[in-house]
N, C-alpha and C positions, 0 to 999 in steps of 0.2 A: 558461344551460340547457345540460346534456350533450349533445355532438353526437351520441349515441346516442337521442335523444328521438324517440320512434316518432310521426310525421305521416300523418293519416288525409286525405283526400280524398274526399268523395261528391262525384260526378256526376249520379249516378242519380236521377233526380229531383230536386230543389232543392238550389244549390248548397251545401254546408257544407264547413267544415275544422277538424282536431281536433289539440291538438296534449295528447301526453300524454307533460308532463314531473313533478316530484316534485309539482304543483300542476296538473291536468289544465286546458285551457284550450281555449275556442272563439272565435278572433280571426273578428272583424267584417271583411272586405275591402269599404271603405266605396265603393270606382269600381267599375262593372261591369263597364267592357274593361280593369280590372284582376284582377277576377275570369275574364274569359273569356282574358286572357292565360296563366294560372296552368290552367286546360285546358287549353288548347291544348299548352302543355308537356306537360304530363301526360300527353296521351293520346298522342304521339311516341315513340315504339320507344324512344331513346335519353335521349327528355326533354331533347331539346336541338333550338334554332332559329335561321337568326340574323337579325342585328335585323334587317334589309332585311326577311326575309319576316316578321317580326310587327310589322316598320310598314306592310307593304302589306296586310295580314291587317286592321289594326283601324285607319288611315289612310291607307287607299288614296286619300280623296277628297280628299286635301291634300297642299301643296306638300311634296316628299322634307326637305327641311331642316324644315319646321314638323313630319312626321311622327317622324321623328328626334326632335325635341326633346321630343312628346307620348310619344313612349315613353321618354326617361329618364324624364320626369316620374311617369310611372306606375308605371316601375319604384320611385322612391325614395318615391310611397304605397302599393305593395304590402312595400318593405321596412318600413316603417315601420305598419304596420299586423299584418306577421308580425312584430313583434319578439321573441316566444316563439319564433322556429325562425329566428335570424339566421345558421344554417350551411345553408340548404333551397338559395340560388343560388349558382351557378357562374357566375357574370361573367367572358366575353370580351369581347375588343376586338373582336371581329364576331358572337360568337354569345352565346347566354344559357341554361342549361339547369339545370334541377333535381337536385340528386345523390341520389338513389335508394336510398340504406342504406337508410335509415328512414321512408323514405315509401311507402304504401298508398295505392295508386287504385283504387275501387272496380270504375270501370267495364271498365279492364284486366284486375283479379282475374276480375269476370264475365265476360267473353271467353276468359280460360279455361277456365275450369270449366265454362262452359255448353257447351264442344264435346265433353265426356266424355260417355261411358255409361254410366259408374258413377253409381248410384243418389244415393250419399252425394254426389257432386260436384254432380250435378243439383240435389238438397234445399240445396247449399249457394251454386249460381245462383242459388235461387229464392228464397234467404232475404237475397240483395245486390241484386236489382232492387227499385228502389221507384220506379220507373217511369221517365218518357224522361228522357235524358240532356239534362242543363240545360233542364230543363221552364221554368226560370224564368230565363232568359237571353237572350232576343231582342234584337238591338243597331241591326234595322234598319238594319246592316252588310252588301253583300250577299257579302264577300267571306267574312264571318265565319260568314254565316248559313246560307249555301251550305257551309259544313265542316260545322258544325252540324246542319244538319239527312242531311247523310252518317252523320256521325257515329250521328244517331239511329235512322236505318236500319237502319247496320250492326248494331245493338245489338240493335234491336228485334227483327231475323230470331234475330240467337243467342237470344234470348228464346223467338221463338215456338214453335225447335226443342227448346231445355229444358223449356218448358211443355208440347208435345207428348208427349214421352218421357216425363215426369211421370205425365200423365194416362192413356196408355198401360198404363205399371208398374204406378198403381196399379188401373186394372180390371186388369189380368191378374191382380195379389193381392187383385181383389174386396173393394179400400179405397176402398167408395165415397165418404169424405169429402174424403179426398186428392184422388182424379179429377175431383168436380166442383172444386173450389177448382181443379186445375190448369188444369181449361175456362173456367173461368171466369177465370183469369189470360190465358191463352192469348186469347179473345176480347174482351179489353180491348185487348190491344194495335191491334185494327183490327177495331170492330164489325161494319163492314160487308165485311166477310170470312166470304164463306159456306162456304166451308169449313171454317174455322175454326167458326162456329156450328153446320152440321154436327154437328162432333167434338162439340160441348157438346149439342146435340140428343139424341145416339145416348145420351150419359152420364146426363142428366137422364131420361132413358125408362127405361134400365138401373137407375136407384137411386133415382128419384123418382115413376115412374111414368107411367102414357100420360099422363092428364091434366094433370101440372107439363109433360110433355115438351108439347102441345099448346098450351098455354097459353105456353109460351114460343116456340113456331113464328108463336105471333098476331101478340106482341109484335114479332116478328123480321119479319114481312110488315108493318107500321105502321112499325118501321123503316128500312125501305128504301124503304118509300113517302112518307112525310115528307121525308125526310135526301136522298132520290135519283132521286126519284119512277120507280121500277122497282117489278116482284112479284120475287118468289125464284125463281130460278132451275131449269130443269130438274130437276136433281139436288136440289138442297132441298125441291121440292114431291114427288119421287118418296120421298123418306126421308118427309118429311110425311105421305103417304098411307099408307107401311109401319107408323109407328108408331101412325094413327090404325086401321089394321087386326090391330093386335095381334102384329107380325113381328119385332120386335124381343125379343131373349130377355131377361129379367128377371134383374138380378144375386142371386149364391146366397144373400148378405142384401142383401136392398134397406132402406135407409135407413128409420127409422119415427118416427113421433112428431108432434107438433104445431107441429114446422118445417118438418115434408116438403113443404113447398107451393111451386109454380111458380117458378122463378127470375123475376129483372125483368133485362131487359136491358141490361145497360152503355151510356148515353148516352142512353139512352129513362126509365129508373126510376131517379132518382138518391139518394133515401132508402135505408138499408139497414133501415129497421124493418119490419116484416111489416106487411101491410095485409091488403084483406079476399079473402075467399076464394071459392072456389068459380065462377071466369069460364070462359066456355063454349068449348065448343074451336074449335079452327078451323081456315078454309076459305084455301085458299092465295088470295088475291086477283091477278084479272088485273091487267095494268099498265093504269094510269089511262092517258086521255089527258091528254097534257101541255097546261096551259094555256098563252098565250102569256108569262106570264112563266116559267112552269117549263122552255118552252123556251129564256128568256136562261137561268136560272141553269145548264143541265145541261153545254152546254160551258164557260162561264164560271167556274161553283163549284162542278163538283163538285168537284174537287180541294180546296177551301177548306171544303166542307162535310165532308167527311170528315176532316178535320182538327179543324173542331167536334166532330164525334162524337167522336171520338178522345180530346179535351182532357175531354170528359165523360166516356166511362169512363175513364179515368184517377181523375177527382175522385172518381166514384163508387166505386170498388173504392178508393180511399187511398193510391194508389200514390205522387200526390204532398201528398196532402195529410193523411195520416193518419187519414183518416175510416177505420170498419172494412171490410172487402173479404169478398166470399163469404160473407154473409148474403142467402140465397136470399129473392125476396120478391117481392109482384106487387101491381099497381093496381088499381083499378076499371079497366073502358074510358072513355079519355079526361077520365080524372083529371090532373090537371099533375103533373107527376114531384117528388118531392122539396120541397123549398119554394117552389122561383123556379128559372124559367128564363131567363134576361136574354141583353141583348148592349148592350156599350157602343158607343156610336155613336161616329165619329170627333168630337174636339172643335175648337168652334171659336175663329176667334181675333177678337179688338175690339180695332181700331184697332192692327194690326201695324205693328213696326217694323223688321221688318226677316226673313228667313227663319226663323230662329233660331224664333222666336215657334209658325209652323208647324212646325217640329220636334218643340219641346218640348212642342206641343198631343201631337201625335203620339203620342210618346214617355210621356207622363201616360196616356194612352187607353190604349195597350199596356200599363203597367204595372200599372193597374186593373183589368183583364180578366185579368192573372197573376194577383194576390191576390185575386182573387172565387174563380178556378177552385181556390182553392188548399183552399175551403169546400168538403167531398165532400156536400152537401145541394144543392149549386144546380149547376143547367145554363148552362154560359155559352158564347157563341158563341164561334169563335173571332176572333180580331185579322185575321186574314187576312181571313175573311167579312166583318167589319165594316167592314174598309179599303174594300171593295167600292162602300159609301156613302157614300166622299166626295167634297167638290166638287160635291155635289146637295142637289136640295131635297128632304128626305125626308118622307112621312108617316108617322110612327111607328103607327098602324094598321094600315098597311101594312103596315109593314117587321115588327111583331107578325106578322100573318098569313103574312109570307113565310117568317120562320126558326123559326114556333111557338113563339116566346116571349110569355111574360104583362109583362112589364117591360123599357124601352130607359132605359139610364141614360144621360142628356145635358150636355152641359158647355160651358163656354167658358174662357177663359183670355186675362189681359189684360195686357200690360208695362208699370208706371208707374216715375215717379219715386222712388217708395219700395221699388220691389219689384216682385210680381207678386201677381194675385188670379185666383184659380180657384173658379168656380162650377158644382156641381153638381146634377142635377136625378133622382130617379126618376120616370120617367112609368109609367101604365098603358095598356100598348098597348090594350087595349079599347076606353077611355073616354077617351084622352087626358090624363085630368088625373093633375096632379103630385100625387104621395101624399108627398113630402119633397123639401126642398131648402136646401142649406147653400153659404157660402163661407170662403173661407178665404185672410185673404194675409201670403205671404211675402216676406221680405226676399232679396235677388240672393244667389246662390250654385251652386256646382255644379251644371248642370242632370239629372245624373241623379240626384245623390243628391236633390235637391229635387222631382223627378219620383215617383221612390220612396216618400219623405215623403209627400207629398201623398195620392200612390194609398193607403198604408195606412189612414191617418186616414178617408181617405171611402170606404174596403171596408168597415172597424167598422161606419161609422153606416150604410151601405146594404143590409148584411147585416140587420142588427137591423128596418130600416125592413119591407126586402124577409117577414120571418119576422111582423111585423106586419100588413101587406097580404094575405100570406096566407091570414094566422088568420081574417081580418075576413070572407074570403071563403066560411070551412066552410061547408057545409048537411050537417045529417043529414036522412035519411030518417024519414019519420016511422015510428015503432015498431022502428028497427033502432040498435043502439048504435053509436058513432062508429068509423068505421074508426082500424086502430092507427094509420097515418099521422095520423090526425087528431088523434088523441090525444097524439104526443110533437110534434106541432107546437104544441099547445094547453100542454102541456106546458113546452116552450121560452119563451111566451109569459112564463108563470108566472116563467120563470127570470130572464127579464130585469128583473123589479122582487123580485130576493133578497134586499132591505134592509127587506121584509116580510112579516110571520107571513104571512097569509093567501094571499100568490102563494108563500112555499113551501111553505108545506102543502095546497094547491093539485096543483102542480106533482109531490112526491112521492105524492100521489093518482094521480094519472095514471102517473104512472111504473109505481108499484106495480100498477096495471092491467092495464097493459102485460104485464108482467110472470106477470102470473095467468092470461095467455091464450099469451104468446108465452114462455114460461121460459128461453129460449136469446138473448131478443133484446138484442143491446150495448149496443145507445143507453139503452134502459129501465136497464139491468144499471148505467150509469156512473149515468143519470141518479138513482137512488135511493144512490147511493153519494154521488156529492156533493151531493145536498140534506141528509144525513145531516151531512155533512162542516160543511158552509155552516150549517146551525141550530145547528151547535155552534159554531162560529168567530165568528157576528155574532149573538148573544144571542137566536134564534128557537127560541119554543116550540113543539115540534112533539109529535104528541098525542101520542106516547111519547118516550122521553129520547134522543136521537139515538145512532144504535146504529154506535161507529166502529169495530168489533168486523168486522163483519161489513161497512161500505165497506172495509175492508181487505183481507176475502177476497176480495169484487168486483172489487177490483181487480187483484190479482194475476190473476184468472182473465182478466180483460178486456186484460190487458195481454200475458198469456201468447200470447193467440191475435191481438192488434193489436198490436204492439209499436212500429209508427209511428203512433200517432190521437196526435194533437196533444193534442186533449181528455182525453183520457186519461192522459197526461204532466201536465198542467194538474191533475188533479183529483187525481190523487197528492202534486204539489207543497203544494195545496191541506193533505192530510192530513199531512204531512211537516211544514208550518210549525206548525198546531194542534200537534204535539207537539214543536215546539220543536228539530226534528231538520234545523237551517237550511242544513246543508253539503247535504246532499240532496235539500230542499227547491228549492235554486238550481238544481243540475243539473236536477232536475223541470222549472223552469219556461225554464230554456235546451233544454232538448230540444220542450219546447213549441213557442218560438220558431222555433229551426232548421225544422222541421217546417210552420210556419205563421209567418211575419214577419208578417203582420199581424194580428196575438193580442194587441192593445192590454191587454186584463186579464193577460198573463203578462209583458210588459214591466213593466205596472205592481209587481206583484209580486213581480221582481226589485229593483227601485226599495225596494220596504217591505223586504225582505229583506236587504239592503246594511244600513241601518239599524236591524236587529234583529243585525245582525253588527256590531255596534261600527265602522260607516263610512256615518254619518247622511249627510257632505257628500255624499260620492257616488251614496249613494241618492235625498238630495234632487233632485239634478242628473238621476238618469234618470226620476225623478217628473215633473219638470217637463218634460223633453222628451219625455217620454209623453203627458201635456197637451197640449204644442204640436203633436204628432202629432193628437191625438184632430181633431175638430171639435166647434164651441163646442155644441151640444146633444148630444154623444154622453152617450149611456144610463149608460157604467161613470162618468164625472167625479167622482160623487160619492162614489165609493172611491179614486180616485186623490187628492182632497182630504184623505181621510182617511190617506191616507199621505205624502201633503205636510205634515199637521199634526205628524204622528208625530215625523219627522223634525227639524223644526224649536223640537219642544219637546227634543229629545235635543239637539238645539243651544244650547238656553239660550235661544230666540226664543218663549217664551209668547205673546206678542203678536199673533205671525205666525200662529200655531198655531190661537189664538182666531177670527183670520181664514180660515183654511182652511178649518175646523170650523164655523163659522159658513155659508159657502159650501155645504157637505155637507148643513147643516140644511135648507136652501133646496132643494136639490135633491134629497135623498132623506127626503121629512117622511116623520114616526111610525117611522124606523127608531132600533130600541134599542140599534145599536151606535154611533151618533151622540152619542145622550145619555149612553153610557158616558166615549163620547171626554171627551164635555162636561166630566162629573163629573170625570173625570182630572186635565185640564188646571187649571180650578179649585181642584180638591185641591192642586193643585204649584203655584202660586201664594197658595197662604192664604185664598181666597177661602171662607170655607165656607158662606155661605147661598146661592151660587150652586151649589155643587157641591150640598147637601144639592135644591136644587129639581129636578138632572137625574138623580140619585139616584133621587130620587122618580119619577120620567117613567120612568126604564129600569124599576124594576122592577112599575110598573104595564102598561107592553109587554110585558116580558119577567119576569116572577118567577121560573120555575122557572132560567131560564137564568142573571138575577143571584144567583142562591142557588149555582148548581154551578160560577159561575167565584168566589164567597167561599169557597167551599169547596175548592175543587179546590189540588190538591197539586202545589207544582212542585218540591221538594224540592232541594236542594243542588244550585249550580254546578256540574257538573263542571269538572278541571282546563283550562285550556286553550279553557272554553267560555264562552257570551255573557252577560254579566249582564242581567237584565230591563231592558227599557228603560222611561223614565221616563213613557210613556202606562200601561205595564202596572204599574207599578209604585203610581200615581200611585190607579188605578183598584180597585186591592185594598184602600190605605189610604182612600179616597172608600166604598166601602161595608165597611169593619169599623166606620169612623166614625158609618154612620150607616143 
């Protein structure tokens, strides 16, 4: 590679690294005090350290010679993991530092630009935070942890000053759009920062009206009475009373339309879809009296609770997780925010053998609680709050009623001779009983990268669980149609069983719904783009011909205004592969990833993708480690089998294939891209009253869909580009034949 290859660095929210040489690439830094080493440089004036202080930094609690040794080691998996950028270190014999041409740190760029005045430098702050720095790096280090969370400070203030001026500028140029998004970036950073709410108060009145501004003052007194147990303060309830008396001057266009309605407040409302309308205003509330446990937690956590909050708006606005941010939106009262509120409880251990065991319990618990929050639809406590409850006997009841969560996810972890096994549990704080529970065990290895592993696999299956428990729970009112939350929850539902007609066309009902009452709302906007996408891609007839026409204008618009939702990276990928456009396809589904590591359907997809690029093994190989990630009843398995099959018939393993497919069958009956597969495989093996019988099955599922892919034009190779592979190929000769 040229040593001019320009190296990118985010901090800002989730780590990544870019390296863009004649073949652009996103190397994996597979240790994470190998990753947090590679900060730590970074963020140094000179980008330079020496070893003494980054073995006492991330080996402080071991012997000077073993910490020494632990940082060669690390250093020769971080070289070996950059091997796209083997000119980025400068090795001394005492110090180690990063050489600077060509490398880009975000969180440095933002430090400067966020201390300007100028407009265009602010917009260009505002468009490099994607929230706290190493949001997803906690090493339970405390020497490490302790920079770290300086670090996040320090950042966060240049934030809250860029988003100030921001919001500022644009009321003075009476851009109400811009001012609330800046308030509302501005009050993520520390919800319960009343001045800061405040400033979004005064702005929401200004462009939204008494009633949004009111409605969100409620919000904001249930906030601080949950999360803090205080009322709002002097000055809030005095602004309070101004804007419920009319004092506040109205901007010279105030905001209009059928989105004007009530912001929800970051950490309280974690859905960004619009829900229902018209909630009463409100009365600043005295401060409760504290019960006797409100009195442990207020010197004990508040610190730790507002750290929860925090980790919530964050999720909620996208900052780290790519959900969309600054879609104004409000609840019922005492509706549950978003999908699921949870807190993973510390995990325990069976039959320890020794410290290590508690660590790694540890260690798993923290990582699980990163990749939950990473979902901007759920509310998760944070790690810090949760540590609070270990070495106790907990009631989950309780411990519901104390952090206002619907669901405590519970665990153990056990060290054998083969390995190690980890069991997880969701409970229902209500009722007590487990609504899902899986295990999962692995063989000895790394314990963070096996920590990692683990936590992703069981955030898929708890997400998906958690969005089930939900649903089960709706009630509508009688004679009032379903709130919009209800609806793209209901929605979601739909989506998780895609491998049939009926839950997508289901699911695109609702979406479209959405859509007819809220016209601006994103989650509706992607989701009728990829059910679009998905009836064309897996042979689902939906009551018109799936119109990718228009998912593609959706998306440009949805991506224009989010340009970090995971989902939305995803569902692009999605369209990219349909049209056979596979170099862009991949980045689609790696920007996914970066964005959200544990997006087990965009791993998988890269997996298919490899193998539609003429690099079957490889693809096989991340298929299956996608698997071994998943846990054994996860929901997606049955597409990832189908691109395990893919694969392995591009290899010449029919066999294998038939087995895969077979596996698929089981797990996802009456879907017609199954029995496409079928027919394929068949067909490429000579078998033809087998293929003619699944033949038959697809296009009694699917007709119009096996008619439009006999028909459908893939016309000429281009030079240089991928020949169809032997599933697709297999399946066009399976129904010309018959």
């Amino acid at each position: 590679m040229p040593k001019s290859s320009p190296i990118t660095l985010r901090l800002l929210g989730a780590f990544t690294i870019e390296v863009s040489a004649e073949r652009p690439a996103a190397p994996v830094i597979r240790s994470r005090k190998a990753r947090a080493l590679l900060a730590y440089l970074a963020m140094k004036p000179d980008g330079r350290a020496g070893r003494e202080e980054l073995a006492t930094l991330l080996w402080g609690d071991t012997p000077d010679a073993q910490a020494r040794h632990s940082l060669r080691q690390c250093l020769l998996s971080l070289r070996q993991d950059l091997h796209v950028a083997p000119d980025l270190f400068d090795m001394g014999r005492e110090t180690i530092g990063l050489r600077a041409q060509s490398l880009a740190v975000d969180a440095r760029e933002f430090l400067a630009v966020a201390a300007s005045t100028d407009p265009d430098e602010l917009a260009r702050a505002a468009g490099l935070w994607r929230g706290a720095f190493l949001c997803d790096l906690a090493l339970d280090i405390e020497e490490f942890d302790a920079w770290r969370q300086r670090e996040q400070e320090r950042l966060a203030g240049a934030a809250a000053r860029a988003f100030a001026l921001l919001c500022a500028n644009a009321d003075a140029n009476h851009d109400g759009e811009r001012a609330i998004d800046a308030a509302e970036r501005l009050v993520a950073l520390d919800p319960t920062r009343e001045d800061r709410q405040r400033t979004a108060l005064k702005i929401c009145a200004r462009y939204r009206g008494r009633d949004a501004a009111l409605e969100r003052a409620r919000q904001l007194t249930s906030l601080l009475r949950d999360e803090l147990a205080v009322s709002p303060d002097a000055a809030t309830r005095a602004l309070v009373e101004s804007i419920r008396n009319g004092e506040i001057d109205p901007a010279p266009k105030p905001l209009a339309g059928p989105e004007a309605a009530p912001p929800s407040l970051p950490g309280k409302t974690i859905s960004p879809a619009t829900a229902s309308q018209g909630a009463p205003a409100v009365v600043a509330a005295p401060a409760p009296t504290p019960t006797p446990t409100a009195r442990w937690r207020r010197p004990a956590m508040a610190a730790a609770l507002v750290s929860a909050v925090a980790i919530g708006a964050v999720a909620t606005l996208g900052l780290a997780t790519g959900t969309p941010h600054g879609l104004w939106t409000t609840l019922k009262p005492k509706t549950p925010p978003g999908v699921a509120s949870a807190v993973v409880l510390p995990f325990a251990v069976d039959a320890p053998r020794g410290p290590d065991d508690q660590a790694f319990a540890r260690l798993l618990a923290h990582d699980l609680t990163g990749h939950l929050a990473r979902y901007g639809d759920l509310r998760i406590v944070s790690d810090r709050t949760a540590d609070l409850y270990a070495d106790r006997q907990v009631d989950v009841a309780a411990v519901g009623a104390e952090l206002g969560v619907a669901y405590a996810v519970v665990g153990r972890v056990q060290r054998t001779d083969g390995g190690l096994r980890a069991h997880v549990q969701l409970v229902d704080t209500a009722s007590r009983m487990t609504l899902w529970s899986d295990h999962v065990q692995r063989e000895p290895g790394d314990t963070a990268q096996l920590a990692d592993e683990l936590a992703r696999g069981f955030t898929h299956a708890l997400v998906i669980n958690m969005v089930y428990a939900r649903a089960q729970r709706l009630q509508r009112e009688p004679g009032q149609p379903p709130t919009i939350a209800d609806s793209l929850l209901q929605a979601r539902v739909g989506e998780l069983r895609g491998y049939r007609r009926e839950s997508v066309v289901q699911a695109l009902a609702l979406y479209e719904d959405v859509l007819r009452r809220a016209p601006r709302n994103a989650i509706a906007k992607l989701g009728v783009a990829r059910m679009n996408i998905i009836g064309a891609m897996n042979f689902i007839d939906l009551d018109t011909p799936p119109d990718l026409k228009r998912a593609e204008t959706v998306l440009a618009d949805v991506l224009e205004h989010f340009p970090n939702w995971a989902t939305a990276h995803y569902t692009l990928g999605l369209l990219q592969k349909y049209r056979r456009q596979f170099a862009a396809s991949l980045q689609s589904f790696q920007r996914s990833l970066e964005l959200n590591p544990s997006y087990l359907h965009a791993r998988g997809q890269v997996g298919a993708l490899l193998t539609r690029m003429g690099q079957p093994e490889k693809g096989l190989d991340m298929v299956r480690e996608t698997i071994r990630l998943a846990t054994p009843n996860d929901a997606a398995l049955g597409f990832f089998y189908l691109f395990a099959a893919e694969a392995e018939l591009e290899l010449g393993h029919a066999p294998a294939a038939l087995d895969w497919l077979q596996r698929a069958n089981t797990f996802m009956p009456g879907s017609p891209l199954v029995q496409a597969w079928l027919a394929s495989v068949y067909t490429t093996i000579g078998d033809q009253p087998n293929a003619a019988k699944y033949i038959a099955a697809l296009k009694q599922l699917a007709p119009a869909g096996a008619e439009r892919y006999a028909s459908r034009k893939f016309g000429p190779i281009p030079p240089n580009g991928w020949p169809r592979t032997r599933i697709l190929e297999g399946l066009r000769l399976a129904l010309a034949a018959n």
